[in-house]
N, C-alpha and C positions, 0 to 999 in steps of 0.2 A: 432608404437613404443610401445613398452611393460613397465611394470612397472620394469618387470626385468631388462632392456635395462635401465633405467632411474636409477636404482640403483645400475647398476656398472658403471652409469658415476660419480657418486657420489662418489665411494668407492675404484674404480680400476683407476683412471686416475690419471698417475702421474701428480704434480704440483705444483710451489711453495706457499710457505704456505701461503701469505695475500693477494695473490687476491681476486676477486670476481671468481667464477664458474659460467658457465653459460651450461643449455640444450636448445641446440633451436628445431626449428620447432614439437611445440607439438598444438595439440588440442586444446580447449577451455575446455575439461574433464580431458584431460592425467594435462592438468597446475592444473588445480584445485586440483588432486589428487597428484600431489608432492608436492602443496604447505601446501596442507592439513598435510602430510608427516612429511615436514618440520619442522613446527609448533610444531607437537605433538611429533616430536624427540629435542627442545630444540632448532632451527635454529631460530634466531629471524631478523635476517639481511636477507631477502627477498626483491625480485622484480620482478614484470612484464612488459616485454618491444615485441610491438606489430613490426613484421618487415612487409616490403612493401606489401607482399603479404597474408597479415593478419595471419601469423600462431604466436606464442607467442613464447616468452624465458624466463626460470626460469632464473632466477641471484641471487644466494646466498653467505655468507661466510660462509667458516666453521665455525662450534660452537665454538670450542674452540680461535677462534679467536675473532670472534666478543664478547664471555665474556671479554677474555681481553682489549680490545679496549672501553668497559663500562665502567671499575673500571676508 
């Protein structure tokens, strides 16, 4: 999985607007470098969650969701 691949799940998947998003089956480098990602674009609602076969899923919300959900 590509970084590109990881940034059009982000950007291009339609979806309603207060869930949570999730990428699954990445690395233990590819997760680190989206959460890294995440971070330094403003995404403060993060998560890692480990499935059976030990590969990782990012779980985010959108920014502008989760500011609202702070105030």
């Amino acid at each position: 999985m590509t970084t590109e691949f990881i940034l059009r799940q982000l950007f291009f998947r339609p979806r309603p607007p207060a869930e949570w998003l999730t990428v699954p089956g990445l690395e233990k480098a590819q997760a680190e470098q989206l959460l890294d990602w995440l971070e330094n674009h403003g995404y403060e609602q993060r998560r890692v969650a480990v499935s059976a076969d030990g590969r990782l899923a990012v779980r985010y919300r959108p920014r502008r969701l989760a500011d609202l959900a702070n105030r």
